[in-house]
PDB file as gemmi writes it, atoms N, CA and C in Angstrom:
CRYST1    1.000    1.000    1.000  90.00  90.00  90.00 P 1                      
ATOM      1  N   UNK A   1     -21.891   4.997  38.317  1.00  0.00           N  
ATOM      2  CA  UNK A   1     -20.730   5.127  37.451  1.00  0.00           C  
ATOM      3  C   UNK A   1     -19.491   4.678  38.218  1.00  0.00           C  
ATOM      4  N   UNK A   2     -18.620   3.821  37.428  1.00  0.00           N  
ATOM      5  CA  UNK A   2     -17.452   3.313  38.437  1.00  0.00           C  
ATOM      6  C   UNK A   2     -16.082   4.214  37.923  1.00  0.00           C  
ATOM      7  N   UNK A   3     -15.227   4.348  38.386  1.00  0.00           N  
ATOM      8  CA  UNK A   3     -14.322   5.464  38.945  1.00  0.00           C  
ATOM      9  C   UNK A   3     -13.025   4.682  38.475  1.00  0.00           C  
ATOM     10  N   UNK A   4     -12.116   4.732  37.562  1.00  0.00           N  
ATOM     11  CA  UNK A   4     -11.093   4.129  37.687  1.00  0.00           C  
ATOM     12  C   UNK A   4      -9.742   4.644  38.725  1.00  0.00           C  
ATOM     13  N   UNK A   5      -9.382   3.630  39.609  1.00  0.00           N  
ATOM     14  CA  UNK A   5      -8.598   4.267  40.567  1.00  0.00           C  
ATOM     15  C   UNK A   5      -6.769   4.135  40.148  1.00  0.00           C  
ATOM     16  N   UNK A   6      -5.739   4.647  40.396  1.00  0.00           N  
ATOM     17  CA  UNK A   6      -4.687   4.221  40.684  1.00  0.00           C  
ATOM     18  C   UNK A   6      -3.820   2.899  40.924  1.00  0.00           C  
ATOM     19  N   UNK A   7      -4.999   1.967  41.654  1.00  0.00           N  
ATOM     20  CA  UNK A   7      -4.714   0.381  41.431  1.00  0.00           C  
ATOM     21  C   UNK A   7      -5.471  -0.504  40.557  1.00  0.00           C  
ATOM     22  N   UNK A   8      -6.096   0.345  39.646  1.00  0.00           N  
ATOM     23  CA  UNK A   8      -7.107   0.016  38.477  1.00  0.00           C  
ATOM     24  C   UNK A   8      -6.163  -0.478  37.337  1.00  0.00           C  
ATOM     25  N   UNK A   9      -5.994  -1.725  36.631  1.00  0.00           N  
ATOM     26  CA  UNK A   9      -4.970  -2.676  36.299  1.00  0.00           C  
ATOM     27  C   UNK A   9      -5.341  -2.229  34.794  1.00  0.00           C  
ATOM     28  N   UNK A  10      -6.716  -1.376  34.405  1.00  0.00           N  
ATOM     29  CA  UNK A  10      -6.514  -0.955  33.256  1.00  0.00           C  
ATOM     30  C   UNK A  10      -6.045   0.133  32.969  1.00  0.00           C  
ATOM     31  N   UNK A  11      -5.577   0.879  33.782  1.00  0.00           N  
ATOM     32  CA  UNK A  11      -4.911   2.548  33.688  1.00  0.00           C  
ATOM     33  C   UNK A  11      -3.058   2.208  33.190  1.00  0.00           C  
ATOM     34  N   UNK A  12      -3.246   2.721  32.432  1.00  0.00           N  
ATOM     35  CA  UNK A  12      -1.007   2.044  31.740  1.00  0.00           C  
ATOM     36  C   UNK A  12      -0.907   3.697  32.253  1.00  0.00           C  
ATOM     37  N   UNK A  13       0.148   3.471  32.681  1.00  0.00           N  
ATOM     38  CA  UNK A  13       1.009   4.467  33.288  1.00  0.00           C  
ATOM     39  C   UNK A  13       1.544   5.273  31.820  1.00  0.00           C  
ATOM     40  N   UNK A  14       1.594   6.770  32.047  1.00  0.00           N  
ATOM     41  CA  UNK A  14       2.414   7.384  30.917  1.00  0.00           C  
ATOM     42  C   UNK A  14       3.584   7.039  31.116  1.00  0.00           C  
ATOM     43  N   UNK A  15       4.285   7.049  29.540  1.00  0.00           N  
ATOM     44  CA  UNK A  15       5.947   6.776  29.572  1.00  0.00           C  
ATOM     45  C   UNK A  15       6.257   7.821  30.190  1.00  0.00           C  
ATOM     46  N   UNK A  16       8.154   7.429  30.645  1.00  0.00           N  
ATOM     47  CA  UNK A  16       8.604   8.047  31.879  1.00  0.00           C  
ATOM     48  C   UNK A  16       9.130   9.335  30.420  1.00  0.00           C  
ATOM     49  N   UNK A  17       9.542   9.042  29.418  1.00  0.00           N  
ATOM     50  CA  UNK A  17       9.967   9.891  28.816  1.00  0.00           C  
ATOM     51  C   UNK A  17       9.200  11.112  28.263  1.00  0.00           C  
ATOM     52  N   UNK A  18       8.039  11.606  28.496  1.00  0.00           N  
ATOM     53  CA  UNK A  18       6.798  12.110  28.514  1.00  0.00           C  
ATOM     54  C   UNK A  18       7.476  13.361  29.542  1.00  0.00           C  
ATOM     55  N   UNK A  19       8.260  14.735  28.884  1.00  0.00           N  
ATOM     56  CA  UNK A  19       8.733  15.171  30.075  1.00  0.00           C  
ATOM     57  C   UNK A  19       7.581  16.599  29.957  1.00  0.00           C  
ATOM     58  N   UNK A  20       7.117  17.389  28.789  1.00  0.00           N  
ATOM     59  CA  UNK A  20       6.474  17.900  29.171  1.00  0.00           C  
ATOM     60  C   UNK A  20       4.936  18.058  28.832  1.00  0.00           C  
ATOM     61  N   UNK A  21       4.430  18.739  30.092  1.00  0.00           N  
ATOM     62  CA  UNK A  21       2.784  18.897  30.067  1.00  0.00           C  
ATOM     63  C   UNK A  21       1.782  18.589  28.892  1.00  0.00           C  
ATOM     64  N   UNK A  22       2.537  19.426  28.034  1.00  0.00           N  
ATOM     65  CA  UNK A  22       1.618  19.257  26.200  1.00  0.00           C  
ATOM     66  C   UNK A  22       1.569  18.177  25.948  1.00  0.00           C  
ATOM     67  N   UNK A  23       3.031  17.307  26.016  1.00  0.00           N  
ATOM     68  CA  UNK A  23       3.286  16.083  25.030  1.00  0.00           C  
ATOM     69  C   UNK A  23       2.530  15.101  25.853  1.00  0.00           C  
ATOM     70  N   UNK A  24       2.566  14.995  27.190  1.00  0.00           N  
ATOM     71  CA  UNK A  24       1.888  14.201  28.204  1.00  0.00           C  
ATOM     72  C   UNK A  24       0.201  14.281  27.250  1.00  0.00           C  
ATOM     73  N   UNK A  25      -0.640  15.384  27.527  1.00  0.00           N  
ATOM     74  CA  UNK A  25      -1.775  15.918  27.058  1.00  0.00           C  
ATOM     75  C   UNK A  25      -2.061  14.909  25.889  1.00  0.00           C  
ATOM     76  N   UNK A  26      -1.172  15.345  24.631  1.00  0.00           N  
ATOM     77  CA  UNK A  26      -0.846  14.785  23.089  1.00  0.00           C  
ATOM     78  C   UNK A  26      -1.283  13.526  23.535  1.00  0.00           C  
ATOM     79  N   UNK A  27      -0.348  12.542  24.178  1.00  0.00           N  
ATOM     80  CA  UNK A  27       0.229  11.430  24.251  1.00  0.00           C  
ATOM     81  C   UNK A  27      -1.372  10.842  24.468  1.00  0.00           C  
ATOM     82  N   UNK A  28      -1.676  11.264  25.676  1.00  0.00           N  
ATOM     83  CA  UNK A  28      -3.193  10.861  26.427  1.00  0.00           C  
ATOM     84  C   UNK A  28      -4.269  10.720  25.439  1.00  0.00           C  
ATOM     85  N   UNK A  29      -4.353  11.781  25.171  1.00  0.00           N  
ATOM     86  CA  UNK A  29      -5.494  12.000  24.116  1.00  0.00           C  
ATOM     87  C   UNK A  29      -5.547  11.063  22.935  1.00  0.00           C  
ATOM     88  N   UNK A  30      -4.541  10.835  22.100  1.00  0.00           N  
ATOM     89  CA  UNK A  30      -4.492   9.796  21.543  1.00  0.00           C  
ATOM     90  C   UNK A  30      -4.552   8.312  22.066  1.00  0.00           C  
ATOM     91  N   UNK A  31      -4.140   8.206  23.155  1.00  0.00           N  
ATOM     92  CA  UNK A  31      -4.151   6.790  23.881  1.00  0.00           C  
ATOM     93  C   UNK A  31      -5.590   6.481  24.025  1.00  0.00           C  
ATOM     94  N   UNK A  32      -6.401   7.550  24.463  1.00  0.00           N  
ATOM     95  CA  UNK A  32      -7.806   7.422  25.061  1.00  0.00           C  
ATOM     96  C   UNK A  32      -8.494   7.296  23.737  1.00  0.00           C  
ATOM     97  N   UNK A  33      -8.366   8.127  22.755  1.00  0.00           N  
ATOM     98  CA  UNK A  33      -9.388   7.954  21.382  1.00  0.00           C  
ATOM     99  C   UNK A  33      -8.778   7.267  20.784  1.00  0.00           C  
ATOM    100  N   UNK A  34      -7.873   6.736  20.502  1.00  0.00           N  
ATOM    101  CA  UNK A  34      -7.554   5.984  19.792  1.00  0.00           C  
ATOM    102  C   UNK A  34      -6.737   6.176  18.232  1.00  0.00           C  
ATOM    103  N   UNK A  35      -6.225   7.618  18.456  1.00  0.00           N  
ATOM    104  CA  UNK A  35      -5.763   7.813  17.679  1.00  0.00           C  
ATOM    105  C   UNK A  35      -6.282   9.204  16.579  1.00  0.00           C  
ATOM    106  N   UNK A  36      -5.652  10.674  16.036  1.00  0.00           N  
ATOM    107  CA  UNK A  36      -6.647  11.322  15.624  1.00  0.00           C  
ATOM    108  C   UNK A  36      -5.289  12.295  14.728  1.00  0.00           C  
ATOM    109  N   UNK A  37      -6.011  12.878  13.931  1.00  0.00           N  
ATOM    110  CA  UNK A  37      -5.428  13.936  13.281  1.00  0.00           C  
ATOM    111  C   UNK A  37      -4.666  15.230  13.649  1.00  0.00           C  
ATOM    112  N   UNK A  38      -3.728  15.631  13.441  1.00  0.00           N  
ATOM    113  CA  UNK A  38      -3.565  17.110  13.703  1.00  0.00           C  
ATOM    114  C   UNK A  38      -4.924  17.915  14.159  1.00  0.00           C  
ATOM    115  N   UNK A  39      -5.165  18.330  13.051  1.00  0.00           N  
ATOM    116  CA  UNK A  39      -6.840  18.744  13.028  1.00  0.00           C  
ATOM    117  C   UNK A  39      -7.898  18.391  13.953  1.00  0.00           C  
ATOM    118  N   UNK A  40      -7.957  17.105  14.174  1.00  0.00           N  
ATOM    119  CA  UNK A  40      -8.712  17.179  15.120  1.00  0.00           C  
ATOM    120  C   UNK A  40      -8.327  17.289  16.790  1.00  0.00           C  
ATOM    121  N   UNK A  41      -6.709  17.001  16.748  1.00  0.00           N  
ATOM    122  CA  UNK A  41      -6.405  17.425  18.086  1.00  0.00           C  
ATOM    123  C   UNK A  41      -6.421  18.719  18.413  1.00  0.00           C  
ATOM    124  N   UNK A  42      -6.375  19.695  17.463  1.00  0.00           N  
ATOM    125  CA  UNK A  42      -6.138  20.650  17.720  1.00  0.00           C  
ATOM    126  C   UNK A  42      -7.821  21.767  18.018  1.00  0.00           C  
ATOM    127  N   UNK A  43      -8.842  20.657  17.212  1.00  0.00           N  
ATOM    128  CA  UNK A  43     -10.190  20.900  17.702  1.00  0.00           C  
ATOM    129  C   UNK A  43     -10.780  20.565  19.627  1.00  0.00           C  
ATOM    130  N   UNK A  44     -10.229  19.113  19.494  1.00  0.00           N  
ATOM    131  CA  UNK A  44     -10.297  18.928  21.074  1.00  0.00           C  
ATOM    132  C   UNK A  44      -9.318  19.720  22.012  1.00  0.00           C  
ATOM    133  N   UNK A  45      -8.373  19.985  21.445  1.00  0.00           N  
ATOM    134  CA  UNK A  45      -7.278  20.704  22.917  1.00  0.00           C  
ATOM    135  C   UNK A  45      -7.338  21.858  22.453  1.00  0.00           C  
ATOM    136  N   UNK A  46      -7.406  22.491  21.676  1.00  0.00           N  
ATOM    137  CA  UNK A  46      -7.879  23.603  21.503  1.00  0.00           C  
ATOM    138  C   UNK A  46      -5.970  24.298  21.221  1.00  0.00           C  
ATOM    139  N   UNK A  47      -5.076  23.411  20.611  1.00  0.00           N  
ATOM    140  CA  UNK A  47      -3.590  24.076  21.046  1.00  0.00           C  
ATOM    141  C   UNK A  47      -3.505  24.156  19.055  1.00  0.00           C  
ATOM    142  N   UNK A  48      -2.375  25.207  18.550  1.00  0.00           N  
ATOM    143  CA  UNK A  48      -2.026  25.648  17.880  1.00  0.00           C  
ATOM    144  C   UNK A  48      -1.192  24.270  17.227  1.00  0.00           C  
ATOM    145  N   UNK A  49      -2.050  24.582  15.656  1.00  0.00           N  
ATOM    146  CA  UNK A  49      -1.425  23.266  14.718  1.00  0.00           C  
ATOM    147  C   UNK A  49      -0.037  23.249  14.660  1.00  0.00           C  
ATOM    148  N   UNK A  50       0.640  24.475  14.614  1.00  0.00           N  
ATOM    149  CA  UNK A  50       2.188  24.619  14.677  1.00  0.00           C  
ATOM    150  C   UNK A  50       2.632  23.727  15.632  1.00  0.00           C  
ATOM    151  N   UNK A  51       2.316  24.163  17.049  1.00  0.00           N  
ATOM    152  CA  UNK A  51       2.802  23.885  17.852  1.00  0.00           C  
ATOM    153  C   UNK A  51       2.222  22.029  18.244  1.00  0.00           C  
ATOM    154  N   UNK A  52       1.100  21.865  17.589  1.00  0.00           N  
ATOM    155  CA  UNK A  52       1.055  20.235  17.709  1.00  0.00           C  
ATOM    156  C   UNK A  52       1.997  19.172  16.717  1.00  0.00           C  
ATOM    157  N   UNK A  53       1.991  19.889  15.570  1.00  0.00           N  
ATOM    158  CA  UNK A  53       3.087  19.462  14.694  1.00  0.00           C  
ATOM    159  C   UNK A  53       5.035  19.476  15.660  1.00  0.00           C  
ATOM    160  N   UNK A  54       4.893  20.106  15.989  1.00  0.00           N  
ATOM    161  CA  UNK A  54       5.945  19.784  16.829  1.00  0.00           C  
ATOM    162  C   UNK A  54       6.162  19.031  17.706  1.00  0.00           C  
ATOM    163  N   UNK A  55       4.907  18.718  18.836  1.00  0.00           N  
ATOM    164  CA  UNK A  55       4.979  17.798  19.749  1.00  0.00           C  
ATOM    165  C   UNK A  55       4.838  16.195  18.928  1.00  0.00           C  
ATOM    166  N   UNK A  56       4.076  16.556  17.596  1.00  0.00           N  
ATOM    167  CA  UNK A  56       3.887  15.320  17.141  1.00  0.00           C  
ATOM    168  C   UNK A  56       5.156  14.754  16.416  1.00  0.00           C  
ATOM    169  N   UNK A  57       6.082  15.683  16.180  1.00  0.00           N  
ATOM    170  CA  UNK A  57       7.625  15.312  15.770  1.00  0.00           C  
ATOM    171  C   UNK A  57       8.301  14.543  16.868  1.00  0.00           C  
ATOM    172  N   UNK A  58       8.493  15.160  18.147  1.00  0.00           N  
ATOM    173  CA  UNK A  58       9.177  14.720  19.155  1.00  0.00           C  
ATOM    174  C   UNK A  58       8.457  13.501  19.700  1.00  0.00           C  
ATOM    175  N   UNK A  59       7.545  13.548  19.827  1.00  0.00           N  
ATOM    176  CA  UNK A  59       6.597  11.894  20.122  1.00  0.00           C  
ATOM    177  C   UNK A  59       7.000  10.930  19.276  1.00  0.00           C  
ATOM    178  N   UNK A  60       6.975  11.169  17.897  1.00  0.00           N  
ATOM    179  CA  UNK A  60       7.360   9.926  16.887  1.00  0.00           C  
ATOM    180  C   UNK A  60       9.290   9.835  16.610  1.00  0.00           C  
ATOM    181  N   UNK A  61       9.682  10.932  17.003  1.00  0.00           N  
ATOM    182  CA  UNK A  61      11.137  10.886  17.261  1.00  0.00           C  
ATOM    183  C   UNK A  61      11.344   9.496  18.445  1.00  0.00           C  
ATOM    184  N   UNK A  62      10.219   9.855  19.546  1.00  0.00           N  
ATOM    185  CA  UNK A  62      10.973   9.234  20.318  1.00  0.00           C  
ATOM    186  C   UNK A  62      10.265   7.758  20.536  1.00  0.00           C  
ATOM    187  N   UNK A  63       9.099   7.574  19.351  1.00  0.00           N  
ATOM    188  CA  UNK A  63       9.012   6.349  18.662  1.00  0.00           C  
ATOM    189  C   UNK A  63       7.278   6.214  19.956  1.00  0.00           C  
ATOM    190  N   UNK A  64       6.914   7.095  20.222  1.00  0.00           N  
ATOM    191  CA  UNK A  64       5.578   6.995  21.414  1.00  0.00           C  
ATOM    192  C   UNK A  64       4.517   6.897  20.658  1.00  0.00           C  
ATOM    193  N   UNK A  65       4.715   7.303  19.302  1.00  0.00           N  
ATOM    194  CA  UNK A  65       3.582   7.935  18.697  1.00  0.00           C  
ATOM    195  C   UNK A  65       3.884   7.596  17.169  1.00  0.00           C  
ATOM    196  N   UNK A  66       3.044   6.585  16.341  1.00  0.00           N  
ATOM    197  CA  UNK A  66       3.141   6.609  15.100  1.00  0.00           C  
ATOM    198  C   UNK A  66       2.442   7.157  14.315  1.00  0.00           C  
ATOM    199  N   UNK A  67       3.013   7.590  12.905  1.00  0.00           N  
ATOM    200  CA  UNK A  67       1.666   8.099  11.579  1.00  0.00           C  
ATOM    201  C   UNK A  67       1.298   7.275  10.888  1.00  0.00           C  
ATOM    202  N   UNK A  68      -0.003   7.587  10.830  1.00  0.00           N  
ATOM    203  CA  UNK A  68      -0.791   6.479   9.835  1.00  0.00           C  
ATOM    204  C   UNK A  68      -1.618   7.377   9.063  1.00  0.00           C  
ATOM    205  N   UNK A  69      -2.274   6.633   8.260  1.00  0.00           N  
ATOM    206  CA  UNK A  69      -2.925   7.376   7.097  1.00  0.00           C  
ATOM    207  C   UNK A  69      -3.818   8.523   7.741  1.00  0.00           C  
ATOM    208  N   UNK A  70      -4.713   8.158   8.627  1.00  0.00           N  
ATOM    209  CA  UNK A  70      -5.253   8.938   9.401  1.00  0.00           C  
ATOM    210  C   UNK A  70      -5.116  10.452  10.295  1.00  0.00           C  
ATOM    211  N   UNK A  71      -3.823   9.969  10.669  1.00  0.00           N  
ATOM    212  CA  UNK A  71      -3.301  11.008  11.506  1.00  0.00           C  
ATOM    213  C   UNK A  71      -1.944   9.831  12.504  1.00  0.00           C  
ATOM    214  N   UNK A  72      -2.297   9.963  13.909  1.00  0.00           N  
ATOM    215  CA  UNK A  72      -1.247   9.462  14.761  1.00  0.00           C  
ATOM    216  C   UNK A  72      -2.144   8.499  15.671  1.00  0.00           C  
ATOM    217  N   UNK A  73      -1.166   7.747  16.213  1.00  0.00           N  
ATOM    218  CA  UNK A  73      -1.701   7.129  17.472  1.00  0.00           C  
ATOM    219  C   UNK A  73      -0.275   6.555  18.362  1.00  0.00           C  
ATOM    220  N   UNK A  74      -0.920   6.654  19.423  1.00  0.00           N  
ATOM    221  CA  UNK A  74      -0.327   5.982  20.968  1.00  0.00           C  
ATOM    222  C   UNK A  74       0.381   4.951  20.284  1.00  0.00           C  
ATOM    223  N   UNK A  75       1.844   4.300  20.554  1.00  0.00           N  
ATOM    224  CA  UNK A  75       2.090   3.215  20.691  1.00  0.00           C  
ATOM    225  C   UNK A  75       2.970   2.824  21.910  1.00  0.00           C  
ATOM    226  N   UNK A  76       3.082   3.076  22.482  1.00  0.00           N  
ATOM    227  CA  UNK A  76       3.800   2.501  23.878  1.00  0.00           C  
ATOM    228  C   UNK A  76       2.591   2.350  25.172  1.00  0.00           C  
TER     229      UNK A  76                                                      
END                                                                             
């Protein structure tokens, strides 16, 4: 199994504006799947729909994160 490292040219750096832990989490998780529902983020992270609905406000506030029919996804 190969290991992606730090100078691994496919790893994108999180945005710098990504200030806390959750939204970082949020941000990732969608980047890596490709995009997912309230609902189902809140199945994988196991964090409170309230409180993802909020991070998912401030993500698309700050334009990181769009809605689509589906749910959200990564855009930066």
């Amino acid at each position: 199994m190969s290991m992606a490292t730090q100078d691994d040219p496919r790893l994108e750096p999180l945005p710098a504006e990504l200030d806390s832990p959750r939204a970082k989490l949020v941000y990732f998780t969608l980047a890596v799947t490709g995009g997912a529902s309230v609902g189902e983020l809140h199945d994988v992270l196991d964090v409170p729909k309230l409180t993802l609905l909020s991070v998912m406000d401030a993500l698309t506030g700050r334009d990181l994160v769009q809605r689509t029919d589906d749910g959200f996804v990564a855009v930066a």
